[in-house]
PQR file with spaces between the fields and no chain letter, atoms N, CA, C, O and H, PARSE charges and radii, in Angstrom:
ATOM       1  N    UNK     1     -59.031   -2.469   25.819 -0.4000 1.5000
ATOM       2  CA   UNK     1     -59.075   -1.121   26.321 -0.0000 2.0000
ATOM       3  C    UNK     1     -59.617   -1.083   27.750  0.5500 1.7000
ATOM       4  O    UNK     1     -59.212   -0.329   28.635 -0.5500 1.4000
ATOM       5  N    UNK     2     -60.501   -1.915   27.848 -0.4000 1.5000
ATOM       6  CA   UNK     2     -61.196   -1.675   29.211 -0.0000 2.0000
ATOM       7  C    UNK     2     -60.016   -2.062   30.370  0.5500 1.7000
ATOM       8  O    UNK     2     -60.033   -1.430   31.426 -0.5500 1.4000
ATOM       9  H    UNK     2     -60.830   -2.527   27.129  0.4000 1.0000
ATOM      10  N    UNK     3     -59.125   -2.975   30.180 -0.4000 1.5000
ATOM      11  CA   UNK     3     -57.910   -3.170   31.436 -0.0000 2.0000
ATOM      12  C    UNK     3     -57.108   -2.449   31.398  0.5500 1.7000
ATOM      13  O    UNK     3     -56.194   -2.474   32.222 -0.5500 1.4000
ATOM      14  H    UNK     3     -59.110   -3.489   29.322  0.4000 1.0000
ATOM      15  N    UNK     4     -57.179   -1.584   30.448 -0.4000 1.5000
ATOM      16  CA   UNK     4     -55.908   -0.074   30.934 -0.0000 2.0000
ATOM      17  C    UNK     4     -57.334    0.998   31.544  0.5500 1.7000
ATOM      18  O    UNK     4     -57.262    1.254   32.746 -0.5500 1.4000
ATOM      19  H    UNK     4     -57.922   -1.564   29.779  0.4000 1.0000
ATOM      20  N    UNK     5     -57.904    1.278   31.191 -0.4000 1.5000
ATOM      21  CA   UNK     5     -59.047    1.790   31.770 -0.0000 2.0000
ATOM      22  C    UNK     5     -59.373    1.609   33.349  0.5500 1.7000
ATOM      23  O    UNK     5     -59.739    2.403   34.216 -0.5500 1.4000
ATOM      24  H    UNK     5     -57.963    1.070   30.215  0.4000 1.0000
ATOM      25  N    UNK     6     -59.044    0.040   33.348 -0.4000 1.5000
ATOM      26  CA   UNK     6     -59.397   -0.318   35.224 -0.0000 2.0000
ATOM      27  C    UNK     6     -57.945   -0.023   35.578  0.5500 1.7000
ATOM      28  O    UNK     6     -58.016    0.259   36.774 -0.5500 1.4000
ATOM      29  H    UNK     6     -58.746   -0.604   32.644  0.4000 1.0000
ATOM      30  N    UNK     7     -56.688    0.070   35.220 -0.4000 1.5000
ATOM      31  CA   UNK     7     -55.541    0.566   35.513 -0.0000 2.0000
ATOM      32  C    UNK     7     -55.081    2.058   35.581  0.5500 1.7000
ATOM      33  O    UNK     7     -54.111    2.581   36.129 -0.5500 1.4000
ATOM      34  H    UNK     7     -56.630   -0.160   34.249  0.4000 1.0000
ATOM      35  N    UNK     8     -56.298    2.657   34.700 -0.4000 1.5000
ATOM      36  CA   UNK     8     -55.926    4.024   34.799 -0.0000 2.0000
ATOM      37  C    UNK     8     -57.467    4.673   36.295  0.5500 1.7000
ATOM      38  O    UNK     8     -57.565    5.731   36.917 -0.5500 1.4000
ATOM      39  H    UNK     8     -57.086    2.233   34.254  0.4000 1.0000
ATOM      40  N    UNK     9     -58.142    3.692   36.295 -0.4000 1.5000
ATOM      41  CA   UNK     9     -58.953    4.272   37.726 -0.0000 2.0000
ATOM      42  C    UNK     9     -58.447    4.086   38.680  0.5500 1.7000
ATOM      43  O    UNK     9     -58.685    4.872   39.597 -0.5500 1.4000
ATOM      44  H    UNK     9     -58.062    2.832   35.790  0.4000 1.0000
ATOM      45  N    UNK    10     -57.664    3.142   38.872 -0.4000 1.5000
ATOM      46  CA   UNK    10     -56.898    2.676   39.887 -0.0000 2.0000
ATOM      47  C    UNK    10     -55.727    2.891   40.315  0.5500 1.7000
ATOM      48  O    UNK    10     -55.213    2.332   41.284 -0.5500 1.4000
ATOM      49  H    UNK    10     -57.470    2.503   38.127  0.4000 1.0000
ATOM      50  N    UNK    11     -55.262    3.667   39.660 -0.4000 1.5000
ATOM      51  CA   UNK    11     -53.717    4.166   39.792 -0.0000 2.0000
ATOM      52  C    UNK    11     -53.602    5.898   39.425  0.5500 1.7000
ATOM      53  O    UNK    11     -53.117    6.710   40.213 -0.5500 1.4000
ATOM      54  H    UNK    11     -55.680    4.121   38.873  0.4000 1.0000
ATOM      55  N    UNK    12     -54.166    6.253   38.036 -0.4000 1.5000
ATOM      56  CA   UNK    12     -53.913    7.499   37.600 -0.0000 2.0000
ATOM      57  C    UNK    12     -54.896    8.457   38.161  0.5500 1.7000
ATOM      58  O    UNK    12     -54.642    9.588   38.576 -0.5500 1.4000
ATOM      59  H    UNK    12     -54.560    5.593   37.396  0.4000 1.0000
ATOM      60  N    UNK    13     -56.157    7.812   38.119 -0.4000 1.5000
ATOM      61  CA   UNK    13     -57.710    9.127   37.854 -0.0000 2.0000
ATOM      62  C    UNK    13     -57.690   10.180   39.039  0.5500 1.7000
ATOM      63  O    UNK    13     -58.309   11.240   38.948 -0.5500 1.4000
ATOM      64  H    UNK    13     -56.363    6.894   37.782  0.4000 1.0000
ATOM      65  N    UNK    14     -56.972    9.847   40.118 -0.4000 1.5000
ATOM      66  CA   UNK    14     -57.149   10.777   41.178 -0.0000 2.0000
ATOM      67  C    UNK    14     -56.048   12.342   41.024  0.5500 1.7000
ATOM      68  O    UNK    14     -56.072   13.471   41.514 -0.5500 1.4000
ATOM      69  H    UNK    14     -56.469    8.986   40.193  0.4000 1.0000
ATOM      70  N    UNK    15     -55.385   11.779   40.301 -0.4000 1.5000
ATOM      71  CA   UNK    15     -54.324   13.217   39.706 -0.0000 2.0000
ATOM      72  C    UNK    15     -54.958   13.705   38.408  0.5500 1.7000
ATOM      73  O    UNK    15     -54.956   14.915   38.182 -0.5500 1.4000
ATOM      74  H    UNK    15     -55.365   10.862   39.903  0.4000 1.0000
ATOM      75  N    UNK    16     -55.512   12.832   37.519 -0.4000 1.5000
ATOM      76  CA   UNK    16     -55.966   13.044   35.966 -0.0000 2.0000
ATOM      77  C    UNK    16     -57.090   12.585   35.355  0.5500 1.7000
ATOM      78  O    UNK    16     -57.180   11.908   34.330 -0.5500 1.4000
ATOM      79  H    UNK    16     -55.513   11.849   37.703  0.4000 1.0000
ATOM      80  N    UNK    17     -58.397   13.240   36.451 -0.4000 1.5000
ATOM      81  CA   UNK    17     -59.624   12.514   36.804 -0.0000 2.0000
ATOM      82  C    UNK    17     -60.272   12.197   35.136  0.5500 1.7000
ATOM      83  O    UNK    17     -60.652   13.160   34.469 -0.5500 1.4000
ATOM      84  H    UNK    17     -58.324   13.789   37.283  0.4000 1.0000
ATOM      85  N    UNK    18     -60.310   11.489   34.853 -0.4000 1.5000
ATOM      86  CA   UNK    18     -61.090   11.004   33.819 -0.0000 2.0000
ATOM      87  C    UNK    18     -60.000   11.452   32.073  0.5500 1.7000
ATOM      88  O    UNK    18     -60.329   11.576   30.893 -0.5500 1.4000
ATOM      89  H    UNK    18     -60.002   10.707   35.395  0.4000 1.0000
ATOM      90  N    UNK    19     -58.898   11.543   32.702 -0.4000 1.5000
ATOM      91  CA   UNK    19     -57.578   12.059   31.731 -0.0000 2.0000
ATOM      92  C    UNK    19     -57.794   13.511   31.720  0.5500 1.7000
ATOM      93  O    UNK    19     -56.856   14.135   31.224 -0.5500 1.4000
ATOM      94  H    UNK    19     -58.631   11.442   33.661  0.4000 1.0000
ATOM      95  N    UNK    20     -58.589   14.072   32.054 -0.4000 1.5000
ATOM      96  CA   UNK    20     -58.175   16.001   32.326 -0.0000 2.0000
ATOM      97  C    UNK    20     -56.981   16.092   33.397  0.5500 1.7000
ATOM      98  O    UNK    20     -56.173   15.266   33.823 -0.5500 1.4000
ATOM      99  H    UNK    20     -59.351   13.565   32.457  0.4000 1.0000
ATOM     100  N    UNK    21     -57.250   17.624   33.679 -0.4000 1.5000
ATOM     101  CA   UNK    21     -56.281   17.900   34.372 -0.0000 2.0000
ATOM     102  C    UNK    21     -56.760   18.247   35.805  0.5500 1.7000
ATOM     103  O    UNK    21     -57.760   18.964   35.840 -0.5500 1.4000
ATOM     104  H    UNK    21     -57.907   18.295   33.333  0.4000 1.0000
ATOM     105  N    UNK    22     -56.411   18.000   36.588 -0.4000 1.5000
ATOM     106  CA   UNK    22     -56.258   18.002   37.731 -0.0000 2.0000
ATOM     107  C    UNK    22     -54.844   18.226   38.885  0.5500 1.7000
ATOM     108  O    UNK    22     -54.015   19.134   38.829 -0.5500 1.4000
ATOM     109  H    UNK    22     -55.599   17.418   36.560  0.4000 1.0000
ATOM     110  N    UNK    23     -54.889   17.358   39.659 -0.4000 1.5000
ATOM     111  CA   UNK    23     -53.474   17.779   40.118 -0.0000 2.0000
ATOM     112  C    UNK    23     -52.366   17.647   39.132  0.5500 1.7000
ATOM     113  O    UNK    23     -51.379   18.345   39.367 -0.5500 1.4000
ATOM     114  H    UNK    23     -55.562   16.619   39.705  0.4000 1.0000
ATOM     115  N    UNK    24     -52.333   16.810   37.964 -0.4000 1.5000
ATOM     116  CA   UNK    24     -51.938   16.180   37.283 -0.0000 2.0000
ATOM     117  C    UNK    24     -52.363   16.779   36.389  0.5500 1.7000
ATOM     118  O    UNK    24     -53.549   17.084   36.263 -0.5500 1.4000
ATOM     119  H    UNK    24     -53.135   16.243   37.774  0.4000 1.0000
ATOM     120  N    UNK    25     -51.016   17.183   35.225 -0.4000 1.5000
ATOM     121  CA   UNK    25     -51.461   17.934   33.755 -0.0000 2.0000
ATOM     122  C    UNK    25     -52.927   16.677   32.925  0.5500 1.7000
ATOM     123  O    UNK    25     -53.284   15.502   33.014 -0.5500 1.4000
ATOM     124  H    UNK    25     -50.053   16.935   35.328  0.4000 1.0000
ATOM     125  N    UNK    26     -53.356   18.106   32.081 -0.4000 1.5000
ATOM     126  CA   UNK    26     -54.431   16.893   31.178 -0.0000 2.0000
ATOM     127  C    UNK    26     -53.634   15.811   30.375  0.5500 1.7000
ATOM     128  O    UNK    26     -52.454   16.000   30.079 -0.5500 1.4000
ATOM     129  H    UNK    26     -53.066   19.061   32.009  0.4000 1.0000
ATOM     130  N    UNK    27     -54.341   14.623   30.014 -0.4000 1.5000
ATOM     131  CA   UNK    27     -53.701   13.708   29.218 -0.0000 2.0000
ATOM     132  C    UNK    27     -54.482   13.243   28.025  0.5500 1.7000
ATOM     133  O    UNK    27     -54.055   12.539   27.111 -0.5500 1.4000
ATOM     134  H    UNK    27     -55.299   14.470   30.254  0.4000 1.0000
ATOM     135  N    UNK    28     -56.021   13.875   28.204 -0.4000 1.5000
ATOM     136  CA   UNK    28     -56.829   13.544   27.025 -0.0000 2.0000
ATOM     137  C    UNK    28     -56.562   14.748   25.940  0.5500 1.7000
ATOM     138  O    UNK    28     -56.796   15.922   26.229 -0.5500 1.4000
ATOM     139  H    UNK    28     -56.367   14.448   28.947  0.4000 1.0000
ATOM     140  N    UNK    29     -56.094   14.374   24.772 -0.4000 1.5000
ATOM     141  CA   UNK    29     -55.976   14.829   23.230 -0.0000 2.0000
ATOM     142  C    UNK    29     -54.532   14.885   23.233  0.5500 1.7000
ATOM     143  O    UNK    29     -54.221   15.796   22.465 -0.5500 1.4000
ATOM     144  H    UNK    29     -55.904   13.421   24.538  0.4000 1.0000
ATOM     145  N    UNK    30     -53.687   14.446   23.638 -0.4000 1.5000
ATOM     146  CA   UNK    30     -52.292   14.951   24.049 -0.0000 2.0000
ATOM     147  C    UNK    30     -51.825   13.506   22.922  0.5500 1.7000
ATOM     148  O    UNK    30     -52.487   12.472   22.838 -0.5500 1.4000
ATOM     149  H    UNK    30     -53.940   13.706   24.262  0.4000 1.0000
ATOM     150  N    UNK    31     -50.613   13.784   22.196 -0.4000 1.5000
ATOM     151  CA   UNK    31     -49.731   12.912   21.174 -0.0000 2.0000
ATOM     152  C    UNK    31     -48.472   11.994   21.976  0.5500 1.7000
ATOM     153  O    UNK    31     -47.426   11.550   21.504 -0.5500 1.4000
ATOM     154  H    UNK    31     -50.075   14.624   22.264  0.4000 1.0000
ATOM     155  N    UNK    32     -48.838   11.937   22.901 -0.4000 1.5000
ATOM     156  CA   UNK    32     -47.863   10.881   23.672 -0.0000 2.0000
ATOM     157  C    UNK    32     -47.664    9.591   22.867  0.5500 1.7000
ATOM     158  O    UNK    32     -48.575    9.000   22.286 -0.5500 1.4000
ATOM     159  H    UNK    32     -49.688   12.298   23.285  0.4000 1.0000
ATOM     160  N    UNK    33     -45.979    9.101   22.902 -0.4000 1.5000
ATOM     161  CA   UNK    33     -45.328    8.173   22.559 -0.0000 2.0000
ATOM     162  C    UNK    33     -45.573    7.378   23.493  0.5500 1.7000
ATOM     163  O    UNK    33     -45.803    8.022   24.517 -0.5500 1.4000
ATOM     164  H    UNK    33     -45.239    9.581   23.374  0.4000 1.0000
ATOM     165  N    UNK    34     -45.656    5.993   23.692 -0.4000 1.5000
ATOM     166  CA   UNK    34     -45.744    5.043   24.366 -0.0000 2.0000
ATOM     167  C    UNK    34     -44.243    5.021   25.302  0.5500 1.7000
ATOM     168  O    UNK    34     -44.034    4.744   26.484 -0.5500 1.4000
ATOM     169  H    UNK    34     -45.469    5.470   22.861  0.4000 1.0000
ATOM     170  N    UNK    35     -43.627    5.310   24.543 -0.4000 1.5000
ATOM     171  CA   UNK    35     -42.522    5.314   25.767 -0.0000 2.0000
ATOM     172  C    UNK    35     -42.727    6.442   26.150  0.5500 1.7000
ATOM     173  O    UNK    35     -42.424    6.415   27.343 -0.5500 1.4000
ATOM     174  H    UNK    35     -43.797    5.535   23.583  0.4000 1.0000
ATOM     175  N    UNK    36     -43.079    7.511   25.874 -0.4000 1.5000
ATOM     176  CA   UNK    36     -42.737    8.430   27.112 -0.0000 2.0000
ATOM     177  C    UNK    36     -43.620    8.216   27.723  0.5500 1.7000
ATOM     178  O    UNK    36     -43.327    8.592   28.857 -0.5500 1.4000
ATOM     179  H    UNK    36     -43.326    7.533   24.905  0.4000 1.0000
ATOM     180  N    UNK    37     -45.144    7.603   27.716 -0.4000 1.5000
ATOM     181  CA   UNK    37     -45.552    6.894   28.771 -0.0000 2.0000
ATOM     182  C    UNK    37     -45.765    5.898   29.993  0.5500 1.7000
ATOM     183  O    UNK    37     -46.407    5.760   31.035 -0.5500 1.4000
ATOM     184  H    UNK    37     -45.383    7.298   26.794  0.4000 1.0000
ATOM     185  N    UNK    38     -44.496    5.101   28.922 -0.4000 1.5000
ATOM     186  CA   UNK    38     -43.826    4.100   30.227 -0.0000 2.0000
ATOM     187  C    UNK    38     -42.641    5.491   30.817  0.5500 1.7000
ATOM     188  O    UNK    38     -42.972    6.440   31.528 -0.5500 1.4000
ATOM     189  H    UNK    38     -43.975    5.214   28.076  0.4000 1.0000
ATOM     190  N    UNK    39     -42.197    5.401   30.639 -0.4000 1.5000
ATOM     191  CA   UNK    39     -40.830    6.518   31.296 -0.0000 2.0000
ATOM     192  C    UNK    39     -41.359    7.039   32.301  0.5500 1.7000
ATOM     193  O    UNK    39     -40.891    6.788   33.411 -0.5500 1.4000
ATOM     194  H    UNK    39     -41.927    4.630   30.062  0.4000 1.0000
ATOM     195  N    UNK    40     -42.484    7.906   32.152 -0.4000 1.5000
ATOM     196  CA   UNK    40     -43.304    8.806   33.229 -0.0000 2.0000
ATOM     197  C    UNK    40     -43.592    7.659   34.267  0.5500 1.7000
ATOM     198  O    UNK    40     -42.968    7.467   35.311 -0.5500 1.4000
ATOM     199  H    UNK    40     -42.864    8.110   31.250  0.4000 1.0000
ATOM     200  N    UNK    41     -44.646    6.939   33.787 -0.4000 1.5000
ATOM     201  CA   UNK    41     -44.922    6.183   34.778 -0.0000 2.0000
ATOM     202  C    UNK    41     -43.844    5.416   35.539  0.5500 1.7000
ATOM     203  O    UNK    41     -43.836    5.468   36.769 -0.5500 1.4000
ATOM     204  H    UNK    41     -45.153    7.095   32.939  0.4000 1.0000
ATOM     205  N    UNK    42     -43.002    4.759   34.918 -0.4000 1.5000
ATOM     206  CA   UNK    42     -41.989    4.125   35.913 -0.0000 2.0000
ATOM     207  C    UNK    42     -40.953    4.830   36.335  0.5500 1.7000
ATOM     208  O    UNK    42     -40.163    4.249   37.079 -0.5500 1.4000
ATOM     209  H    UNK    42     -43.009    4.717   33.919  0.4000 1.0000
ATOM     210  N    UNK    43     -40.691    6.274   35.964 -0.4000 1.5000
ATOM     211  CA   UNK    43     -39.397    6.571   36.857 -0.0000 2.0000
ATOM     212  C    UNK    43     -40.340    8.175   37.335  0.5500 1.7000
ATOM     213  O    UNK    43     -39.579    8.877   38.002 -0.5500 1.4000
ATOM     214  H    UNK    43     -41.333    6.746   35.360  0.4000 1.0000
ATOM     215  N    UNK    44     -41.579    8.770   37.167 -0.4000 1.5000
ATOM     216  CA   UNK    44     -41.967    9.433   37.720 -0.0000 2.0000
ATOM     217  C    UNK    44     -41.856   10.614   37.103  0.5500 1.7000
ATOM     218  O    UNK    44     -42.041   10.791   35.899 -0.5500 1.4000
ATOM     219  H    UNK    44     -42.197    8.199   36.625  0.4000 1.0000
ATOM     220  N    UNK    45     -41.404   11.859   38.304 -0.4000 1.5000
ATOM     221  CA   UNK    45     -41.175   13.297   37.857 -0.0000 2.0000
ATOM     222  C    UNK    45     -42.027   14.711   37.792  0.5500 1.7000
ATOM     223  O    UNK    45     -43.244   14.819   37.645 -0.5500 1.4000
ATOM     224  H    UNK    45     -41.254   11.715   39.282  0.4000 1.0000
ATOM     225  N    UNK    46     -41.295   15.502   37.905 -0.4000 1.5000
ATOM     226  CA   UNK    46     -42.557   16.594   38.222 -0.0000 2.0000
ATOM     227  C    UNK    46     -43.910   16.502   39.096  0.5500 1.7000
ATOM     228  O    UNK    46     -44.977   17.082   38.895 -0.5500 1.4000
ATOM     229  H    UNK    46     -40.306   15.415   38.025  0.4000 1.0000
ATOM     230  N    UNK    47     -43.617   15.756   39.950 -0.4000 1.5000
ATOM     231  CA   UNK    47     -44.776   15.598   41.137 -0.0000 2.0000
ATOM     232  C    UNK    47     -45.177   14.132   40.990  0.5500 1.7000
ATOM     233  O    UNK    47     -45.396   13.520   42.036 -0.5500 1.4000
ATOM     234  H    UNK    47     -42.751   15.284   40.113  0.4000 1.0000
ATOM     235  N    UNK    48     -45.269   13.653   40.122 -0.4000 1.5000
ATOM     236  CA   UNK    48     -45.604   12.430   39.655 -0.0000 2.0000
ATOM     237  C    UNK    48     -44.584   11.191   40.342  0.5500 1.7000
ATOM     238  O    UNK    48     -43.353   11.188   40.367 -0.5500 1.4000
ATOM     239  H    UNK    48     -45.091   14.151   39.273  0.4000 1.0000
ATOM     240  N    UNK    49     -45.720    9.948   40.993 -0.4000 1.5000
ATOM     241  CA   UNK    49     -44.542    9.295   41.613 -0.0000 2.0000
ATOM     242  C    UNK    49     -44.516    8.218   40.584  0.5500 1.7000
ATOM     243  O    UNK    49     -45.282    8.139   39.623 -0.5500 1.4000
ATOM     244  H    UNK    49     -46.720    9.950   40.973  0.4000 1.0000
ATOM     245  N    UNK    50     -43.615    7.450   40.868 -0.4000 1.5000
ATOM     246  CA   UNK    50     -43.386    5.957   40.068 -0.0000 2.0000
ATOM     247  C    UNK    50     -43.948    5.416   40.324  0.5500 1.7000
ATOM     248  O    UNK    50     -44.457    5.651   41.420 -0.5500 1.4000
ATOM     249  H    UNK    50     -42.993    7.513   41.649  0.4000 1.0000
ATOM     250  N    UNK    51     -44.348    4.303   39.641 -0.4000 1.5000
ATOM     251  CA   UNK    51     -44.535    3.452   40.043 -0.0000 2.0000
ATOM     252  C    UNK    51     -44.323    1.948   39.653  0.5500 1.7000
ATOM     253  O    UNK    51     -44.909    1.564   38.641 -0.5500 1.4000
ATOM     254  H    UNK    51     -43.934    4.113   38.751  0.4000 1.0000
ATOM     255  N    UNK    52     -43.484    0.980   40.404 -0.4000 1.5000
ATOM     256  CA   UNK    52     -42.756   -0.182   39.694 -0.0000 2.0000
ATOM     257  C    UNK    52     -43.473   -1.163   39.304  0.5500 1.7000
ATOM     258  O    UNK    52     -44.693   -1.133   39.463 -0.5500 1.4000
ATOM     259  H    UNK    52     -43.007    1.291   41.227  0.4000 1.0000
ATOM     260  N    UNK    53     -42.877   -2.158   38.754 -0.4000 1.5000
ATOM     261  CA   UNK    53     -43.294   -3.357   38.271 -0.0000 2.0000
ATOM     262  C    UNK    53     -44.502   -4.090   38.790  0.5500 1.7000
ATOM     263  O    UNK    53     -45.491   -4.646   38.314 -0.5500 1.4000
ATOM     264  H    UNK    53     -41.886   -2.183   38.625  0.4000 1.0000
ATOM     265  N    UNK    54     -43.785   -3.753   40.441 -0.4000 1.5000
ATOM     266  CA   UNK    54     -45.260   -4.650   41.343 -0.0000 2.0000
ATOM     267  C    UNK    54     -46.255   -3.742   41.615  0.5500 1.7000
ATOM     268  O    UNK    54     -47.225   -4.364   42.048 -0.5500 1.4000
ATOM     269  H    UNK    54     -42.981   -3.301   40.829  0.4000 1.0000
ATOM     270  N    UNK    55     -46.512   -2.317   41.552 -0.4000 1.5000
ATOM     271  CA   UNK    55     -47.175   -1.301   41.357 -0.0000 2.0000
ATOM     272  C    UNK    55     -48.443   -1.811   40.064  0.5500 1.7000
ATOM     273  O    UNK    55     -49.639   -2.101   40.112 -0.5500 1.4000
ATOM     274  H    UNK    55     -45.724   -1.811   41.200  0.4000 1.0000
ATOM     275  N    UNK    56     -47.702   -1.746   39.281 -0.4000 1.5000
ATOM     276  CA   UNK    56     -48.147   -1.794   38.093 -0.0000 2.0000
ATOM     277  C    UNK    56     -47.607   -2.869   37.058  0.5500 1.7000
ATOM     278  O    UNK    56     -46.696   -2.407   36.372 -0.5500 1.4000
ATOM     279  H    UNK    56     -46.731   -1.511   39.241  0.4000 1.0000
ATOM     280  N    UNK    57     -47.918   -4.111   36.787 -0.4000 1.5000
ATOM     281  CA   UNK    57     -47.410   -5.148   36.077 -0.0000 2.0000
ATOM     282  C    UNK    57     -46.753   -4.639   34.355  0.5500 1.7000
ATOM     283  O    UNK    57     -47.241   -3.754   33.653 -0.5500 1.4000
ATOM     284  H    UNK    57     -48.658   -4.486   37.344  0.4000 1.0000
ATOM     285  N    UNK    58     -46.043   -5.150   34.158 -0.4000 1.5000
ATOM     286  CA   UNK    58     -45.394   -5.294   32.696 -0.0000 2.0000
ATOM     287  C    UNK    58     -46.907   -4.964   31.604  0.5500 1.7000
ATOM     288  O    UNK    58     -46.948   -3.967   30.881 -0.5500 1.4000
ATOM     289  H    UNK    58     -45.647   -5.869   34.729  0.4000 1.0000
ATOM     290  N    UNK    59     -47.754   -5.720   31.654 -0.4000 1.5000
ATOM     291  CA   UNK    59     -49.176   -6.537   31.014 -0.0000 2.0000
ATOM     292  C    UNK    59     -49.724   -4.932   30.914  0.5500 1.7000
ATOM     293  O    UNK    59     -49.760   -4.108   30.000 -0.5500 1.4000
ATOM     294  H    UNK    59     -47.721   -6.530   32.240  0.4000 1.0000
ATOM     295  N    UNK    60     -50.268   -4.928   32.820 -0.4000 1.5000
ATOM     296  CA   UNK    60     -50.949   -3.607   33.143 -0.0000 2.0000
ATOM     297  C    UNK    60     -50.647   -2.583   32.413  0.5500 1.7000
ATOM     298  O    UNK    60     -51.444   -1.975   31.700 -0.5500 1.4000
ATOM     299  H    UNK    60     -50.239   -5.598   33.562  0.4000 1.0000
ATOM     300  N    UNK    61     -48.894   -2.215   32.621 -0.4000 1.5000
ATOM     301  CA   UNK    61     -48.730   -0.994   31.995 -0.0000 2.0000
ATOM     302  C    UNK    61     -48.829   -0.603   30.388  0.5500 1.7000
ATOM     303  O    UNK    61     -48.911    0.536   29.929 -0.5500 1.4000
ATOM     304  H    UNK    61     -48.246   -2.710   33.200  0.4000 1.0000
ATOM     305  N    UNK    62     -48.791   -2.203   29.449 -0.4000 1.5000
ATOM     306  CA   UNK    62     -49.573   -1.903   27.911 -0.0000 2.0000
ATOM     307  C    UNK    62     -50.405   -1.541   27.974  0.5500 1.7000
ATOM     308  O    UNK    62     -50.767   -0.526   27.379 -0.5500 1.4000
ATOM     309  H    UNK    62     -48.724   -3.129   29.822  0.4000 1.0000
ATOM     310  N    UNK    63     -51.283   -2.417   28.956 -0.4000 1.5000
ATOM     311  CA   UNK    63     -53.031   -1.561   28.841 -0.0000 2.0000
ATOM     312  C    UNK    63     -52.950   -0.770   29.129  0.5500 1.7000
ATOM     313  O    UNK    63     -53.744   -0.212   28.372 -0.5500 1.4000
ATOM     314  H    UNK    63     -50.988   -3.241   29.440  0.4000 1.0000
ATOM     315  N    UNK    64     -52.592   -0.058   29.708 -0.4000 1.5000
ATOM     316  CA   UNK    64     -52.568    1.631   30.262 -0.0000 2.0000
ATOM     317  C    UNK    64     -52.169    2.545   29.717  0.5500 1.7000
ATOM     318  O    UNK    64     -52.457    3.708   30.001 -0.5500 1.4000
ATOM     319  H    UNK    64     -51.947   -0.511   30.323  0.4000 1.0000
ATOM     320  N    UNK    65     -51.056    1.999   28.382 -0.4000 1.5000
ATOM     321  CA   UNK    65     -50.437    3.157   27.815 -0.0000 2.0000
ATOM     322  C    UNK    65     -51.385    3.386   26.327  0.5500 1.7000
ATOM     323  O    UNK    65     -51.463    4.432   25.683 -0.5500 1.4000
ATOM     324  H    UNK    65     -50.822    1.055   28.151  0.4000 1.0000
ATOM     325  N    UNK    66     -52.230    1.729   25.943 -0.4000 1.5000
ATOM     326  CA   UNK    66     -52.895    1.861   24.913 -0.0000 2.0000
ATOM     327  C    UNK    66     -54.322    2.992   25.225  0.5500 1.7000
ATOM     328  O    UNK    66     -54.777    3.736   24.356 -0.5500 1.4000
ATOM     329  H    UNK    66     -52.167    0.879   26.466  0.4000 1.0000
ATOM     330  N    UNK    67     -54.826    2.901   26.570 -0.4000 1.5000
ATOM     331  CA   UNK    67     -55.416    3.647   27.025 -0.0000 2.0000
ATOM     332  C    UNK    67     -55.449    4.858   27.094  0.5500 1.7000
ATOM     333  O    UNK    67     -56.265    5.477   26.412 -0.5500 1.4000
ATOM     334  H    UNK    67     -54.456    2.297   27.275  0.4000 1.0000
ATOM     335  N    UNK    68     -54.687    5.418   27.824 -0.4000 1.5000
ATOM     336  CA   UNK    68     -54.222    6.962   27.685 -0.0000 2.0000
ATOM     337  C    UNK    68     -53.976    7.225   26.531  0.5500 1.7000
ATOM     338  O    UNK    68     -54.302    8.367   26.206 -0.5500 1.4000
ATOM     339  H    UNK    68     -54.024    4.915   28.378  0.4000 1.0000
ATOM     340  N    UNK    69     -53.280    6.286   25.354 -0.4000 1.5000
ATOM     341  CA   UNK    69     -53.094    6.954   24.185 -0.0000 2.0000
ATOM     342  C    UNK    69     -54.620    6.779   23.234  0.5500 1.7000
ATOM     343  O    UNK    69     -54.718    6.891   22.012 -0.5500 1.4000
ATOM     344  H    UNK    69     -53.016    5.359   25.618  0.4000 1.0000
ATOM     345  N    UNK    70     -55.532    6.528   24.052 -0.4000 1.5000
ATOM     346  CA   UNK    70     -56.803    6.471   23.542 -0.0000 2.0000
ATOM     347  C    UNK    70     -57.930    7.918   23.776  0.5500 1.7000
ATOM     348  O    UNK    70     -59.016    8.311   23.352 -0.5500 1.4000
ATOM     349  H    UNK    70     -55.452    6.437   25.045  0.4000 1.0000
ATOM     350  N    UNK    71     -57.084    8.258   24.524 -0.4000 1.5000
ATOM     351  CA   UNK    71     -58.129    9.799   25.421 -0.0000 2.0000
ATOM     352  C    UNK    71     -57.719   10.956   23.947  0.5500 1.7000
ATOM     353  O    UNK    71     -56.673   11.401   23.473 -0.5500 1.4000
ATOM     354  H    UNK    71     -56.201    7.938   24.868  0.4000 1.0000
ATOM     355  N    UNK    72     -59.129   11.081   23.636 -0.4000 1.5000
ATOM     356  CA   UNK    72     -59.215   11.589   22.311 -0.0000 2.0000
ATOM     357  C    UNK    72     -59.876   12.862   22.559  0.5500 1.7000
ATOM     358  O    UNK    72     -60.132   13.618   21.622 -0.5500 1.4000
ATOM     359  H    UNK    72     -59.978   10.720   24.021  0.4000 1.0000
């Protein structure tokens, strides 16, 4: 958990500071599918940019999605 955690400070927290909402809708208590968490993240949308492979590694983006789907 903690390397989607350093992936989500490092990439997400400034739109979805600590998984609330901010510029960026909230993401803590929310029932997100893992894919629609890769989807968002890699092809973007609604203000939200992408971000690719070298952005964000294959590895990275499990930890990140187990993460966010951890914000309880």
């Amino acid at each position: 958990m903690a390397a989607g955690q350093t992936v989500f400070q490092q990439s997400c927290n400034s739109c979805h500071p600590n998984g609330n909402a901010g510029v960026g809708p909230a993401l803590r208590g929310k029932n997100l599918s893992a894919d629609r968490i890769t989807t968002q993240v890699r092809n973007g949308g609604g203000g939200m940019p992408a971000f690719s492979s070298s952005q964000i590694g294959d590895q990275q983006l499990n930890d990140l999605v187990a993460y966010v789907q951890s914000l309880k």
